[in-house]
C-alpha distance (Angstrom), angle and dihedral (degrees) to the residues before:
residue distance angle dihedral
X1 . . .
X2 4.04 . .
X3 3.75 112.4 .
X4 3.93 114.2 -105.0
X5 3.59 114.4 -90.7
X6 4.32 80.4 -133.0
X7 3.75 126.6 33.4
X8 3.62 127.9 -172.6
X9 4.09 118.0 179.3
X10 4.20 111.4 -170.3
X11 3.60 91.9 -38.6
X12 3.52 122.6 -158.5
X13 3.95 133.9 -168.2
X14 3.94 130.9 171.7
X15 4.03 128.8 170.3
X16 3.49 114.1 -140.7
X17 3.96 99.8 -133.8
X18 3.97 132.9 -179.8
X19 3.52 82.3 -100.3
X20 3.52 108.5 54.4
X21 3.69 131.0 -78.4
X22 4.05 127.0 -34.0
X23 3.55 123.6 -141.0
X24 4.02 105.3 -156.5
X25 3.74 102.1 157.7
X26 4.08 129.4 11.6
X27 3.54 134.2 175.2
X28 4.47 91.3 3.4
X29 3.71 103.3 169.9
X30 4.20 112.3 175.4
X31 3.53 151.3 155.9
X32 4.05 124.4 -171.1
X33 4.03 114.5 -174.2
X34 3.21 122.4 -142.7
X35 3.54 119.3 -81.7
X36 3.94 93.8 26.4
X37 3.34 133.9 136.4
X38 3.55 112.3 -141.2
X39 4.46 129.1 -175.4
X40 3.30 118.2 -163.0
X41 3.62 104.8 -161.0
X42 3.92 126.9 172.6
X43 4.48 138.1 133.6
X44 3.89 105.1 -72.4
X45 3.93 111.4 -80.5
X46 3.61 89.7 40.9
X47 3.74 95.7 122.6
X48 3.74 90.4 -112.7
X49 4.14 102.6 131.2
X50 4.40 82.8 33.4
X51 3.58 83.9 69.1
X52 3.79 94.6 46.8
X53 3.81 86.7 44.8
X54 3.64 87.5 51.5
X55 4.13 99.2 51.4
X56 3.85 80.0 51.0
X57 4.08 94.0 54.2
X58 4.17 84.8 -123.6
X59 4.18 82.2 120.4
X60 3.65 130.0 21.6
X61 3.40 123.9 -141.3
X62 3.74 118.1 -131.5
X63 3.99 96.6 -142.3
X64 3.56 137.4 24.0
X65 3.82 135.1 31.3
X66 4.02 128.8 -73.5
X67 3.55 114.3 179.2
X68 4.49 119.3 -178.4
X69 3.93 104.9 -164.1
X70 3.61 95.3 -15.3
X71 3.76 90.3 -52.7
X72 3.53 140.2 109.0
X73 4.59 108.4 -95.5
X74 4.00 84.8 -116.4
X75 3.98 87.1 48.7
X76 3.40 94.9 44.5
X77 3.93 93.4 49.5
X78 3.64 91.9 59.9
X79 3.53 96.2 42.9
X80 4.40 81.2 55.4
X81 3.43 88.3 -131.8
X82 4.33 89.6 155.3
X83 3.54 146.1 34.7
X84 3.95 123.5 -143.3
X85 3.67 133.2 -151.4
X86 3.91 121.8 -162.9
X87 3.38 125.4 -147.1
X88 3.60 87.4 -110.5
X89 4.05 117.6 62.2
X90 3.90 89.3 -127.4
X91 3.93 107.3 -162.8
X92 2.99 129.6 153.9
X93 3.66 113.0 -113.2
X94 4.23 100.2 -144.1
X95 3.50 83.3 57.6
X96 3.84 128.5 85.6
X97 3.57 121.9 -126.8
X98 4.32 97.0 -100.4
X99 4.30 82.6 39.2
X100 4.00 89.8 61.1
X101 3.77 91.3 44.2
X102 3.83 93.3 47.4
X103 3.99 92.1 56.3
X104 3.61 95.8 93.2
X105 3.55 89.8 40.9
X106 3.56 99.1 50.6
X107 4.27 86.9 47.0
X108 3.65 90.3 50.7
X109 4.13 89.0 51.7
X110 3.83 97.4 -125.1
X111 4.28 108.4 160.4
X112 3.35 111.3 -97.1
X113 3.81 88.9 -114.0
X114 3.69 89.7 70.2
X115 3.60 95.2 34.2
X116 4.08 87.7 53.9
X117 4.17 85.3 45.0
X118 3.81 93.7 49.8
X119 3.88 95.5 51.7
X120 3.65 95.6 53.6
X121 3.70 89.5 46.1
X122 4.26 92.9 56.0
X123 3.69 84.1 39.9
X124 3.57 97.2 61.4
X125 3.75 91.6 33.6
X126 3.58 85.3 56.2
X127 3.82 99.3 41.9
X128 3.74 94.2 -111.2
X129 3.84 100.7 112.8
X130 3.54 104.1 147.6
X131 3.89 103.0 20.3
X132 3.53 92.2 87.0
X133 3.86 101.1 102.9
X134 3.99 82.8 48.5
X135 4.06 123.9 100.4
X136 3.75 127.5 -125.9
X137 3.61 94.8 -109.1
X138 3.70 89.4 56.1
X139 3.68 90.0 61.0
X140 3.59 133.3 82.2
X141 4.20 117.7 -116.8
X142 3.64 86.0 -103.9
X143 3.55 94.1 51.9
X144 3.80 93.9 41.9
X145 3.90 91.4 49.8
X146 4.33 88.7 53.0
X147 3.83 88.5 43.5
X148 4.18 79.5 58.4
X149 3.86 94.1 52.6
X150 3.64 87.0 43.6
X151 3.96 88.4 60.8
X152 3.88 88.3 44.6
X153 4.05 89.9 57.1
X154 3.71 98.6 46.7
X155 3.52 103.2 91.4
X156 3.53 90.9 41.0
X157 3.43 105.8 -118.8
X158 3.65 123.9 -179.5
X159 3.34 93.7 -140.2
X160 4.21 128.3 60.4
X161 3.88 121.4 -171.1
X162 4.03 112.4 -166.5
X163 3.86 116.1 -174.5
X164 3.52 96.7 -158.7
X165 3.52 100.2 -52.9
X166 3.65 96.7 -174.3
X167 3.58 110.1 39.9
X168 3.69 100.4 113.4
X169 3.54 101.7 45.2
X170 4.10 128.6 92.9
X171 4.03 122.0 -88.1
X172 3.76 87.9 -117.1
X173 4.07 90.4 47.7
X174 4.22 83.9 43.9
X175 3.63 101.7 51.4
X176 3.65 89.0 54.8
X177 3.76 103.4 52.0
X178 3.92 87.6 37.4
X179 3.74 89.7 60.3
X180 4.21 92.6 45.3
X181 3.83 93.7 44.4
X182 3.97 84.0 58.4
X183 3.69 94.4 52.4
X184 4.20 91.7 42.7
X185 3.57 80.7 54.1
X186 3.45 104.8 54.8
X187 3.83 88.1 38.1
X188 3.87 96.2 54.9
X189 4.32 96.6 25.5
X190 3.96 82.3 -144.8
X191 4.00 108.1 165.3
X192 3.68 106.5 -113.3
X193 3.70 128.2 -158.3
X194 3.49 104.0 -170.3
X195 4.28 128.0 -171.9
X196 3.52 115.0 -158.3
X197 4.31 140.2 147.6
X198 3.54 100.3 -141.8
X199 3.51 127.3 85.7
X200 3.30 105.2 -162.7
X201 4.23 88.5 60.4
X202 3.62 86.6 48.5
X203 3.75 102.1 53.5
X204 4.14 87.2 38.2
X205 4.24 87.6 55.3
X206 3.57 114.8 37.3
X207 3.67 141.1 79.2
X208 4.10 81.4 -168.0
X209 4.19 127.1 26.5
X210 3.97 108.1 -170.6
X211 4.66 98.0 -171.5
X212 3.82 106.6 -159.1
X213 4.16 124.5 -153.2
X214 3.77 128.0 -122.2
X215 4.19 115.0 -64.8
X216 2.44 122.7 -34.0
X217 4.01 89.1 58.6
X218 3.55 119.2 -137.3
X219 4.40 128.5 152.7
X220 3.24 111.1 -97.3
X221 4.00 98.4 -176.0
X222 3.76 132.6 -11.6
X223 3.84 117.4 -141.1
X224 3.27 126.2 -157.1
X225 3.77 112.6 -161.6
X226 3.70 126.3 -121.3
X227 4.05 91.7 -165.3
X228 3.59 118.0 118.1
X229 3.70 117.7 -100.2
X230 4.10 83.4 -115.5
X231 3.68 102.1 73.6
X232 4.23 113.9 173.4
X233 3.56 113.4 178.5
X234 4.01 103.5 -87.3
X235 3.66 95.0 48.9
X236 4.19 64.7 92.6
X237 4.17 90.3 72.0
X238 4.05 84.6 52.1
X239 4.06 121.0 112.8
X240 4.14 84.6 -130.1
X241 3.57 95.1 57.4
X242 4.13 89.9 46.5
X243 3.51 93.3 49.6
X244 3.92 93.8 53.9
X245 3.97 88.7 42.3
X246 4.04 88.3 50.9
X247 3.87 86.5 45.0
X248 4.39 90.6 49.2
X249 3.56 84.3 45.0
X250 4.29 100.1 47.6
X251 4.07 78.9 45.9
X252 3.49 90.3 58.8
X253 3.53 100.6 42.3
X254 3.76 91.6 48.2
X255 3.89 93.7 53.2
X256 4.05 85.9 63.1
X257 4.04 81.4 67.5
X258 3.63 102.8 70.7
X259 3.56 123.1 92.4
X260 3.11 123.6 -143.1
């Protein structure tokens, strides 16, 4: 068996506050294979997007083990072994389109040959060939939130981390990007860790949904989908896809049990 790309053993995490301690995650134990896609999907506080932070050594648990590649999270963030995508698009707004996605190129000192190849490879993988010379504000959220993902990719790394990426945009808007992320993923087999509230995205997405309880965060189930890797749209109306969204939601409604 190949080791998991991710590894979490009994992992703890808790925010020393004003007001006393925090426990966001306790007891997180994990693996994510390569290639996977993986929700995490939980009520807000759950600890879900801690545990992203955590893989990406922006928090540090206080107990357990979390290893990225067989590395440490603060190893594997110098080595650049992921890209991450807020939940807000985050560009900045006197810089075009192709200048936001250089940045990280430019601060990692690639030539600008390479940096000029790389962004019209993400923008193409992102269908946004041709928008480059454009600036955020003359793109819609949508396209905003893909000209994100393009930054993620253009380094290349195997792994992408999305903090639900599109939580503030329409249904319509949603569907849309939902249905493209799938096909970038099969196109670039990135490992995807993906944070997100609704449970129909999750059970459309993944090859694996992991639903957290209330604070402090622990797994509650782990579902491995059953779906297809070829997902369109109504493969929603089917009675596979119901069952896994009535399992997500029993998994959530379960994790409101435990006491703490």
């Amino acid at each position: 068996m190949t080791k998991p790309v991710i590894e979490a053993r009994n992992l703890d995490l808790t925010f020393q506050t004003n007001d006393g301690p925090v426990h966001a995650l306790k007891g997180v134990s994990l693996d994510i294979g390569k290639g996977e896609f993986v929700s995490f999907i939980g009520p807000s506080g759950c600890g879900k997007t801690t545990f992203l932070r955590a893989i990406a050594a922006l928090e540090h648990p206080t107990a357990g083990t979390l290893t990225v590649n067989g590395m440490t999270p603060d190893e594997a963030r110098r080595e650049r072994a992921y890209g991450y995508v807020f939940q807000a698009a985050g560009l900045y707004p006197w810089r075009t389109i192709a200048g936001n996605i250089k940045l990280p190129l430019e601060i990692m000192g690639f030539q600008k040959s390479e940096q000029d190849k790389r962004v019209a490879d993400v923008l193409k993988l992102v269908d946004l060939d041709g928008f480059g010379k454009k600036f955020p504000w003359q793109l819609s959220g949508g396209m905003q939130q893909r000209a994100s993902i393009a930054r993620a990719l253009a380094f290349d790394a195997d792994i992408l981390l999305m903090d639900e990426p599109f939580g503030a945009l329409d249904e319509i808007v949603r569907d849309h990007l939902n249905e493209q992320l799938l096909a970038l993923w099969a196109r670039t087999e990135k490992t995807i860790g993906f944070v997100t509230h609704s449970i129909p995205e999750a059970v459309y997405l993944s090859t694996k949904i992991v639903v957290m309880s209330p604070r402090p965060g622990r797994i509650t189930d782990v579902i491995e989908s059953t779906l297809p890797r070829e997902r369109p749209l109504d493969i929603r109306d089917t009675p596979e896809f119901l069952k896994l969204a009535h399992r997500v939601r029993e998994g959530l409604r379960a994790g409101h049990a435990y006491d703490d």
